[in-house]
C-alpha positions, 0 to 999 in steps of 0.5 A, a space after each residue: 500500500 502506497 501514499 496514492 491508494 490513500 489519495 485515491 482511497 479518500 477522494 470519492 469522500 471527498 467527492 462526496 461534498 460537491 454538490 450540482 451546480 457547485 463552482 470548483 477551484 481546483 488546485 495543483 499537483 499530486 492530489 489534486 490531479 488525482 481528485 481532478 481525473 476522478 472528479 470528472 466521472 463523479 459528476 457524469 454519473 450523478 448528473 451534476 452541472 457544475 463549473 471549475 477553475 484551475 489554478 494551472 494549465 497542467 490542472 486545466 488540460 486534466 480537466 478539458 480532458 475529463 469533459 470538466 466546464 472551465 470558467 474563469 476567475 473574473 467570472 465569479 464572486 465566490 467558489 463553493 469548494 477548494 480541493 489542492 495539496 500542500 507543501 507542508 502543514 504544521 499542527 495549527 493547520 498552517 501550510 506551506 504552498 507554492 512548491 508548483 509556482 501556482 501560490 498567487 491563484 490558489 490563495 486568490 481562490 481560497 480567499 473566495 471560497 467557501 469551503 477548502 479541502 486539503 489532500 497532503 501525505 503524512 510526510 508533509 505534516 510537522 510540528 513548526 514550518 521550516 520548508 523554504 517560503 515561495 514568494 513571487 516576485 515581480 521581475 523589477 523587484 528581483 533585487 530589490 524584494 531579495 534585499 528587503 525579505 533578507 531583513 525579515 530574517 530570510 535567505 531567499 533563492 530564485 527558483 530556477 528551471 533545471 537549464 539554469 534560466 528563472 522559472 516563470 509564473 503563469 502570471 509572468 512573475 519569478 519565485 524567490 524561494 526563502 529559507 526562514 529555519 523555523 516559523 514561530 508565527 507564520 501569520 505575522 511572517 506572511 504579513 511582513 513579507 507581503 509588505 514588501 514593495 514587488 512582492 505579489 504573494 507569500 506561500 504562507 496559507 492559513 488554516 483550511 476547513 478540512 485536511 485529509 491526511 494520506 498515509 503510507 499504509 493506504 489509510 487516511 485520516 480526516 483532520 477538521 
């Protein structure tokens, strides 16, 4: 038994709470491209209308190629229910995202959203945070923001693709990944750092409504 068979174990419970209708903000990575390919079939075999936003091409062509409707984000004031992964989950239930570059629309939509359901394998819970911190950067600030976020105690490092050149949001902004060492108050740091002139979001998430919690063992665990 593996991490997977408890993501693909948990996600018709988790499938359970979408309703017809329903808008869906759909995150990235693992978890949530597995609750994407399973998503399509739910709503096929229960007859329900619903409309989803992606927060990445990768997730957008899962969901074109389930048949899944995709709206975009200026087409709504709300989002009934968010599913998307985490990087790292301390035991307040604060996170760490942003490991795919897609922070800024995540956290856009889970500012909106009504309900928000993380899926993450026990690997990723700790006690206290202390992962590198993604922030995305406008490319005018590179220097500027590097400096600034140093001061906060941080050692930031621009995320680069594996040939070397920066990696580029879908929004056309860099990542400046930042190793903090322990984060005593991760509120407080998210504060601080999205003050910063050019910054335009800070990996730091607050608590969700609902953590699934994947294990090794093919079990899962449902964290309220």
């Amino acid at each position: 038994m593996t991490v997977d068979d408890a993501i693909e174990a948990l996600s018709p419970q988790a499938l359970k709470m979408v309703k017809n209708n329903f808008i869906i903000g759909l995150g990235s990575g693992r978890a949530a491209t597995s609750i994407v390919k399973l998503l399509s079939s739910h709503i096929k075999k229960n007859k329900f209308s619903v409309r989803a936003i992606p927060t990445s091409l990768q997730i957008k062509m899962e969901a074109e190629k389930g048949g899944i409707p995709i709206i975009e984000a200026d087409q709504i004031n709300h989002v009934d229910l968010v599913f998307d992964g985490a990087d790292q989950i301390d035991t307040k239930g604060n996170m760490i995202k942003g490991g795919g570059g897609a922070l800024l629309r995540e956290k856009i939509l889970i500012s909106i959203a009504n309900k928000v359901v993380i899926i993450a394998d026990e690997s990723k819970f700790v006690k206290k945070l202390d992962r590198s911190v993604p922030v995305e950067v406008h490319p005018f600030a590179r220097n500027t923001a590097d400096i600034q976020i140093r001061k906060h105690g941080g050692k930031p490092h621009i995320r680069l693709l594996e040939r070397g050149y920066p990696f580029v949001t879908e929004n056309g902004n860099i990542i400046l990944d930042c190793e903090f060492g322990q984060i005593q108050n991760p509120k407080e740091l998210a504060a601080k750092i999205i003050e910063i002139p050019g910054v335009i979001e800070v990996g730091i998430f607050p608590k969700p409504d609902i953590i699934y919690k994947a294990k090794k063992s093919g079990k899962y665990e449902i964290i309220r």
